[in-house]
ZADO-1210 file (C-alpha; in nm, 4 decimals, padded with zeros to 6 digits):
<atoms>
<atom x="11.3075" y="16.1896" z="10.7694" code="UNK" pos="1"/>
<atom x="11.1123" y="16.0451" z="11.0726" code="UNK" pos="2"/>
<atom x="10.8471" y="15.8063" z="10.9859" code="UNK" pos="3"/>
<atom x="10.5578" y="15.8605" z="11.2545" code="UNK" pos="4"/>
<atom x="10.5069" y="15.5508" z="11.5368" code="UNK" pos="5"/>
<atom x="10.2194" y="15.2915" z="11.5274" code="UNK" pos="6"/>
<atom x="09.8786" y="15.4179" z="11.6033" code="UNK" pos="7"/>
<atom x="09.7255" y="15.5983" z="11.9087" code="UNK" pos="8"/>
<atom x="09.3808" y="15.6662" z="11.9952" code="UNK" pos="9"/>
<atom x="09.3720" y="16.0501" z="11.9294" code="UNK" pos="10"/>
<atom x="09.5263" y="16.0434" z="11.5796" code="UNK" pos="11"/>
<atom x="09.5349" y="15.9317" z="11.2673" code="UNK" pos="12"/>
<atom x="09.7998" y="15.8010" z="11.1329" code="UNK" pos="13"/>
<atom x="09.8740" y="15.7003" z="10.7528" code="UNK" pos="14"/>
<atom x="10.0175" y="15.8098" z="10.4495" code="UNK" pos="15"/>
<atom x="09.9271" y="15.8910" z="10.0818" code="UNK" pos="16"/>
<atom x="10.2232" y="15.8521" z="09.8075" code="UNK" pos="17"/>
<atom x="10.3061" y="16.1822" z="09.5752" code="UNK" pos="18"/>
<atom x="10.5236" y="16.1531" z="09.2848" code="UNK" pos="19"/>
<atom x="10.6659" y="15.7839" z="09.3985" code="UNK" pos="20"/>
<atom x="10.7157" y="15.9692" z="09.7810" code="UNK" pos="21"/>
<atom x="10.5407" y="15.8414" z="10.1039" code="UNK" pos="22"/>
<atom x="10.3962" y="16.1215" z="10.2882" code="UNK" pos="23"/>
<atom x="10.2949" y="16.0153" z="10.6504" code="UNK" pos="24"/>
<atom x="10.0262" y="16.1961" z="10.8212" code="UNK" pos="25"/>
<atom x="09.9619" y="16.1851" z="11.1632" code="UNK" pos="26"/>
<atom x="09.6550" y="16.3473" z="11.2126" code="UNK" pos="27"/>
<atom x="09.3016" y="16.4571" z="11.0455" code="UNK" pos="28"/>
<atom x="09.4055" y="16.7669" z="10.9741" code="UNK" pos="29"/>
<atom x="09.7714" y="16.6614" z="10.7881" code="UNK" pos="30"/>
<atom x="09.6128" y="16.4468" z="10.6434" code="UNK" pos="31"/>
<atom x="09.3473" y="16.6901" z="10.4556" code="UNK" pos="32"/>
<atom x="09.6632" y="16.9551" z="10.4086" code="UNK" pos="33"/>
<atom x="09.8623" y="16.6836" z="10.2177" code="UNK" pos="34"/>
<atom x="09.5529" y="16.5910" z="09.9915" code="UNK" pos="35"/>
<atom x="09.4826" y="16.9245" z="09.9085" code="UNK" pos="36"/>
<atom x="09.8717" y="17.0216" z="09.8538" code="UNK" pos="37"/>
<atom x="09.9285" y="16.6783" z="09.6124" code="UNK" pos="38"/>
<atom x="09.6279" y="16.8508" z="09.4084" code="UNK" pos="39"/>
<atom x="09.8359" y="17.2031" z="09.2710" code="UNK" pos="40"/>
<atom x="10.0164" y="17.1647" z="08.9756" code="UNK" pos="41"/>
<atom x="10.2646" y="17.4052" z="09.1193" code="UNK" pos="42"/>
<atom x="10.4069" y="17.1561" z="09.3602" code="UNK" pos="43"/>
<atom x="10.7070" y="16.9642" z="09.2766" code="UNK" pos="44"/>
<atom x="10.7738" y="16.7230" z="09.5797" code="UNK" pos="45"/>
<atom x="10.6282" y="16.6982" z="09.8966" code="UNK" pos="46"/>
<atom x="10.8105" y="16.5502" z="10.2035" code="UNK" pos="47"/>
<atom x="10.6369" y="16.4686" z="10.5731" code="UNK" pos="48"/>
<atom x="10.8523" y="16.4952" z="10.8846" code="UNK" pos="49"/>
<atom x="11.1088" y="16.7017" z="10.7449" code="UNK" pos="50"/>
<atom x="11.2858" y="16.9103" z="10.7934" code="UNK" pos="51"/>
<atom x="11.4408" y="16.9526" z="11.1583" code="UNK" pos="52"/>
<atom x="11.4961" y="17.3000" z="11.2124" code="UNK" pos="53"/>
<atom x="11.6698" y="17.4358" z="11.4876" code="UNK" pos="54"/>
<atom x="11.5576" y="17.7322" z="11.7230" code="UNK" pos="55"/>
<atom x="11.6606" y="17.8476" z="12.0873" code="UNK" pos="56"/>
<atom x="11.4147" y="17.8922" z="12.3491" code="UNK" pos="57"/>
<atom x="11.3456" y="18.1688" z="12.5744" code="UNK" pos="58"/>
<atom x="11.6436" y="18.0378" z="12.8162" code="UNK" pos="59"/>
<atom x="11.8475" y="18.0380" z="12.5049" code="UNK" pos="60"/>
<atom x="11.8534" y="17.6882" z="12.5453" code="UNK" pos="61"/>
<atom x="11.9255" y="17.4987" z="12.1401" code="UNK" pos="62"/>
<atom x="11.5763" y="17.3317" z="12.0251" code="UNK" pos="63"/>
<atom x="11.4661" y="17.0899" z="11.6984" code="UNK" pos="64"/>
<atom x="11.1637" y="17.1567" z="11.5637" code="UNK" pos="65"/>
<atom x="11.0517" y="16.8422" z="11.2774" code="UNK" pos="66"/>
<atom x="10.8649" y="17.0045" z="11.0460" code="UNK" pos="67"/>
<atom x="10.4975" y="16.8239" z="10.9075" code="UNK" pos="68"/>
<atom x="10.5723" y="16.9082" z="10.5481" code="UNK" pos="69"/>
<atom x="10.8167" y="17.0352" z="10.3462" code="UNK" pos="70"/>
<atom x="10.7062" y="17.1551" z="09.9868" code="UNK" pos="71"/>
<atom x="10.8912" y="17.1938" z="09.6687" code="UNK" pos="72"/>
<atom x="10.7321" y="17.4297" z="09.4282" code="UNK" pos="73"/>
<atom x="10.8084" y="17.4494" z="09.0774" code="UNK" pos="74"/>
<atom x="10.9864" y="17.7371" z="09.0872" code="UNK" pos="75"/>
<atom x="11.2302" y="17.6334" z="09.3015" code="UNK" pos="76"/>
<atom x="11.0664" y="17.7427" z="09.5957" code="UNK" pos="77"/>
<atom x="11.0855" y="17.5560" z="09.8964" code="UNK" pos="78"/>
<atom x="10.8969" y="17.6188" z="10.2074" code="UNK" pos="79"/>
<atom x="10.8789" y="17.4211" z="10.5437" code="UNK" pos="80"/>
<atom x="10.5113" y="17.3716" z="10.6978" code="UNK" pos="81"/>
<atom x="10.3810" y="17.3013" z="11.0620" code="UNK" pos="82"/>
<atom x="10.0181" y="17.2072" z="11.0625" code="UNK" pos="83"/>
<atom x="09.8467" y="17.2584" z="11.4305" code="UNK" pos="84"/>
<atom x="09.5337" y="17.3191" z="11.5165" code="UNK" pos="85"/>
<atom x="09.4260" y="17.7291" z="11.5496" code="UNK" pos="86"/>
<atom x="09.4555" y="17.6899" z="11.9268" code="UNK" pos="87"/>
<atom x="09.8025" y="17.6451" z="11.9368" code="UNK" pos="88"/>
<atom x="09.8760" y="18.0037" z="11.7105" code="UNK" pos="89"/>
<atom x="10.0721" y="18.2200" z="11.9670" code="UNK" pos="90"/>
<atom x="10.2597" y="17.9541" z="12.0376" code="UNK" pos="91"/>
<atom x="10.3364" y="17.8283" z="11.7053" code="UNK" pos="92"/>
<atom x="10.4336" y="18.1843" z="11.5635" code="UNK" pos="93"/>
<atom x="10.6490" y="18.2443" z="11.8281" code="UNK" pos="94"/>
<atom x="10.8147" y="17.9220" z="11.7604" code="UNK" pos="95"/>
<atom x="10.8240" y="18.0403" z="11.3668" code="UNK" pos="96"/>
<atom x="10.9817" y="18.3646" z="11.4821" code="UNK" pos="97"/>
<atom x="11.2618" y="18.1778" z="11.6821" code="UNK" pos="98"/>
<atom x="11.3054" y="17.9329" z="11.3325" code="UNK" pos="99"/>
<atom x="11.3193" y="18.2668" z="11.1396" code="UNK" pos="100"/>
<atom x="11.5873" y="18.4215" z="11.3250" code="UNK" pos="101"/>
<atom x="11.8740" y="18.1311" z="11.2639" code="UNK" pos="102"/>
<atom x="11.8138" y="18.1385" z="10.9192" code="UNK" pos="103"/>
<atom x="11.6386" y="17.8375" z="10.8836" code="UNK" pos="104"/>
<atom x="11.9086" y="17.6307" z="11.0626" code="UNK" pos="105"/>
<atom x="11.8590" y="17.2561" z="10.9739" code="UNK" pos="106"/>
<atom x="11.9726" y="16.9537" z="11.1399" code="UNK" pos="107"/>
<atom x="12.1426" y="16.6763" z="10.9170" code="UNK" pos="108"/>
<atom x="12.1206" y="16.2830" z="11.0257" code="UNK" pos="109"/>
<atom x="12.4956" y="16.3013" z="11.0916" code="UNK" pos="110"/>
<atom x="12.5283" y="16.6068" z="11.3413" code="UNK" pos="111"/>
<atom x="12.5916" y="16.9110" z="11.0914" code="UNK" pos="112"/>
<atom x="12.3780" y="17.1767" z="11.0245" code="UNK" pos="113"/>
<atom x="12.2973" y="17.3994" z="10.7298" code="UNK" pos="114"/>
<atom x="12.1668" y="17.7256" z="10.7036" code="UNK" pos="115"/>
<atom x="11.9094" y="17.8631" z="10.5187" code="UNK" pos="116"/>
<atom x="11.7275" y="17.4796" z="10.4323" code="UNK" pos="117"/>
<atom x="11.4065" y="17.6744" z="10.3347" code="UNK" pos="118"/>
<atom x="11.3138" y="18.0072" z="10.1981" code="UNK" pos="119"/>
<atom x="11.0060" y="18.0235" z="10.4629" code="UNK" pos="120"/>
<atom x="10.7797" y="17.8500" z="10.7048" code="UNK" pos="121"/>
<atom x="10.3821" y="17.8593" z="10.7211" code="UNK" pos="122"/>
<atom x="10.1617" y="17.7840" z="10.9886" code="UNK" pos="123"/>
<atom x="09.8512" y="17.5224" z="10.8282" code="UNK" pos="124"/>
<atom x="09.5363" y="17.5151" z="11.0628" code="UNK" pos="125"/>
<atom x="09.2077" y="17.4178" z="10.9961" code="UNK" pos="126"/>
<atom x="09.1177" y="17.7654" z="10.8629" code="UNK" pos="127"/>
<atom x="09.3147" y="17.6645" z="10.5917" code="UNK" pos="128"/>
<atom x="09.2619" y="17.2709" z="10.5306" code="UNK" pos="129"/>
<atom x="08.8776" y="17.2560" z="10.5908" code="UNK" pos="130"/>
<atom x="08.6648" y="16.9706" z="10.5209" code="UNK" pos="131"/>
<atom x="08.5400" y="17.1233" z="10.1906" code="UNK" pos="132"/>
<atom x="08.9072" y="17.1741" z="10.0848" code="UNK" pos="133"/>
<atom x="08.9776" y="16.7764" z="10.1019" code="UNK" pos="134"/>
<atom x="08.6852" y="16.6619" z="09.9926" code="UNK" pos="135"/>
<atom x="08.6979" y="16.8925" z="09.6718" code="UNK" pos="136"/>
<atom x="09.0570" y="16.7366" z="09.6440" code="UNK" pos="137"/>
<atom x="08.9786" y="16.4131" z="09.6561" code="UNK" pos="138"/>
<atom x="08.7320" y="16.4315" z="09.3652" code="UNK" pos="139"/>
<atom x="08.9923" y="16.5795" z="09.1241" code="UNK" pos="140"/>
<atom x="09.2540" y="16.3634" z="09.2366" code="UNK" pos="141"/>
<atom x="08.9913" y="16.0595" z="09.1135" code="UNK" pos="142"/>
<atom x="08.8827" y="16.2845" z="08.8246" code="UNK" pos="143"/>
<atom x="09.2093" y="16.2829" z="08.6796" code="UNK" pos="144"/>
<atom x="09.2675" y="15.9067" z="08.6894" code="UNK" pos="145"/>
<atom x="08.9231" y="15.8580" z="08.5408" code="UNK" pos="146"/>
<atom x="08.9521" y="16.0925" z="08.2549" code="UNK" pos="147"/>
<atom x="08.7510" y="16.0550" z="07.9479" code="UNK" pos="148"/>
<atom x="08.8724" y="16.2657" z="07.6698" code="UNK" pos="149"/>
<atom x="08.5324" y="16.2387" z="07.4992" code="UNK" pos="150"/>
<atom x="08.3118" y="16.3231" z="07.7644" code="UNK" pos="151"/>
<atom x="08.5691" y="16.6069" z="07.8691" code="UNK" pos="152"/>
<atom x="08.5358" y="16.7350" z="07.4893" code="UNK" pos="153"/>
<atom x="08.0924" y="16.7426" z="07.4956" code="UNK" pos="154"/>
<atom x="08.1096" y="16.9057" z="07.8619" code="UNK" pos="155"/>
<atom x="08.3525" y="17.1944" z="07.7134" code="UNK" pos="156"/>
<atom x="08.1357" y="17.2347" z="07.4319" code="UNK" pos="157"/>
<atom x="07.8275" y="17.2744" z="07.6326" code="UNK" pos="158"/>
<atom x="08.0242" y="17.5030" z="07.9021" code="UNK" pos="159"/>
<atom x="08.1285" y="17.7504" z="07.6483" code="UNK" pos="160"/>
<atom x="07.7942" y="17.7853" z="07.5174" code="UNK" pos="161"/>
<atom x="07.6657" y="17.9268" z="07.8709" code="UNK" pos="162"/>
<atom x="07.6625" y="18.2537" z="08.0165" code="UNK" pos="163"/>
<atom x="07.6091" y="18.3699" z="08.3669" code="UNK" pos="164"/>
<atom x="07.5916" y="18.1605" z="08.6918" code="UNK" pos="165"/>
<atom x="07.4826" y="17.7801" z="08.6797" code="UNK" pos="166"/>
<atom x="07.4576" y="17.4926" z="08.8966" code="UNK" pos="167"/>
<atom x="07.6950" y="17.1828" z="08.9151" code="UNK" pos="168"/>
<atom x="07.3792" y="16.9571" z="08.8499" code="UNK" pos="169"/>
<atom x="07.2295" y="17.1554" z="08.5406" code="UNK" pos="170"/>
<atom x="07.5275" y="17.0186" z="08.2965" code="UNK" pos="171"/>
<atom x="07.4224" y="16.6368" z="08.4153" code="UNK" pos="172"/>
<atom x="07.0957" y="16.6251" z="08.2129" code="UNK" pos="173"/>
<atom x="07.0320" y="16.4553" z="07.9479" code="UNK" pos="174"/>
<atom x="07.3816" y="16.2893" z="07.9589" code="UNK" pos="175"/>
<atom x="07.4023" y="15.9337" z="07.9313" code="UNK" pos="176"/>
<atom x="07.6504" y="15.8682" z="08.1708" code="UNK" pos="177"/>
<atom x="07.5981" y="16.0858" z="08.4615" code="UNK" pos="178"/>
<atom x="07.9366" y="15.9278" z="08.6404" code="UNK" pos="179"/>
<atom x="08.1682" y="16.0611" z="08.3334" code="UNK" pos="180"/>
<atom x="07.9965" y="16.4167" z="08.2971" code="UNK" pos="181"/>
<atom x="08.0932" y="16.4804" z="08.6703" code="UNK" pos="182"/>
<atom x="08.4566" y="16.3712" z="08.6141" code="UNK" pos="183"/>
<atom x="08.4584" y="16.5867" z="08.3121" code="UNK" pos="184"/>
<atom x="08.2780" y="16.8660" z="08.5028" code="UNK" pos="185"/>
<atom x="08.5737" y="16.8122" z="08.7870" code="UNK" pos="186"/>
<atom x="08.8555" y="16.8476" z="08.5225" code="UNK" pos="187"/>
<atom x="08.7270" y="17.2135" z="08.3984" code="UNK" pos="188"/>
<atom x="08.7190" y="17.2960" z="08.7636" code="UNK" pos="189"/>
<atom x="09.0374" y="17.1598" z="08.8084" code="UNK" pos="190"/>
<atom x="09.1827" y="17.3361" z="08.4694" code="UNK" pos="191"/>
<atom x="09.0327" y="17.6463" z="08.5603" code="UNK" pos="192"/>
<atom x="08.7799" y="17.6304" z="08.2756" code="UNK" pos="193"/>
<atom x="08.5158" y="17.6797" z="08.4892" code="UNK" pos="194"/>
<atom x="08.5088" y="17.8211" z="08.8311" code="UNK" pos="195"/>
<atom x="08.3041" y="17.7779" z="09.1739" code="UNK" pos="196"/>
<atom x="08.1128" y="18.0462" z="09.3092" code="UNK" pos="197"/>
<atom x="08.2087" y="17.9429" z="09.6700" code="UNK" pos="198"/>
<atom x="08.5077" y="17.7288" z="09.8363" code="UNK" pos="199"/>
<atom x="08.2819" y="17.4147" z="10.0115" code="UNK" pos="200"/>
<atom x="08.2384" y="17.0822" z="09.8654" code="UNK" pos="201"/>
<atom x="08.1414" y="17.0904" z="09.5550" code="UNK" pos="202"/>
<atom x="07.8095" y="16.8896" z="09.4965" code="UNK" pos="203"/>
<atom x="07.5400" y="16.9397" z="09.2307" code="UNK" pos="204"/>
<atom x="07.4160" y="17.2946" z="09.3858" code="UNK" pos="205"/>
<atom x="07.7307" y="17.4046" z="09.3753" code="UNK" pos="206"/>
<atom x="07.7121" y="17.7653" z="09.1557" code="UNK" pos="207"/>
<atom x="07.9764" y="17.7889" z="08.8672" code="UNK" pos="208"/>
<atom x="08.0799" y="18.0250" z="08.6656" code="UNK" pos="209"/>
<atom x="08.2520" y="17.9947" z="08.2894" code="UNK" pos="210"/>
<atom x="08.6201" y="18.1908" z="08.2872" code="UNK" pos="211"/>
<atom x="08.6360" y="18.4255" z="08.0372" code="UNK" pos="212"/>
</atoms>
């Protein structure tokens, strides 16, 4: 696993920690990918700059590709992720294709290789890690280390009670603690209790919907 160099002007550079792991990010961009992937409850582990998978070029010429993320699901699962901007596509699914055709051929720190590391490779660009997408993530991250039982209890109990579409910012009156009811209001988003009517940050206009 490669742990990213220093600092330089055009990225940023850091890391988060998931499940006792650092995950470096060198960019923006990994950086909102790895929030939003250490908020599913389907992930198991997460690591950054890993793995190296091999490819040959058009010259048939051997290449190593390090990988952003690797993910762990649940299930078993494991898929290897490059995150890269939505300029760099063609490029980046021919790459992909070249990965897919060894069979996922990995590079170990001593020289060896083994086949089949992953089960599959995605492409992450900012189509898919948008602003709204981290910024939603980072709420519920801090809503579940804030979590007041009570206050999540009342909010259900009101929720259940509605019908139709609502706003985010209807549920916060008449609450005495406007800072709990959103945490609360964040956890039945977050547990599916409740849904959003759109996919950008949610705020107190924000249209929700009760599951049924």
């Amino acid at each position: 696993m490669r742990k990213p160099p220093a600092t330089h002007a055009k990225t940023l550079r850091g890391f988060s920690v998931f499940q006792k792991t650092v995950l470096y990010h060198e960019s923006d961009l990994e950086r909102r990918f790895s929030t939003y992937l250490q908020l599913r409850k389907d992930v198991k582990a997460i690591y950054s700059q890993y793995p190296v998978l091999l490819h040959r070029d058009a010259d048939e010429v051997w290449r190593e590709h390090i990988c952003d993320y690797c993910v762990v699901f649940e299930d078993g699962h494991t898929v290897a992720v490059a995150v890269k901007h939505g300029r760099k596509t063609a490029s980046m699914d021919d790459l992909i294709a070249r990965i897919k055709a060894e069979g996922f051929l990995r590079k170990n720190p001593n020289g060896s290789t083994t086949s089949g590391a992953v089960h599959d490779i995605r492409l992450i660009t900012e189509r898919n890690a948008t602003y709204g997408v981290y910024e939603n993530a980072l709420r519920i991250l801090r809503a579940r280390r804030m979590r007041d039982d009570a206050e999540y209890d009342r909010a259900l109990e009101i929720v259940q009670t509605l019908t139709g579409r609502f706003r985010f910012g209807e549920l916060l009156r008449n609450c005495s603690d406007h800072a709990k009811r959103r945490t609360a209001l964040l956890l039945l988003i977050d547990e599916g209790v409740v849904v959003t009517e759109t996919s950008g940050p949610i705020d107190d206009l924000t249209m929700l919907m009760v599951r049924r």
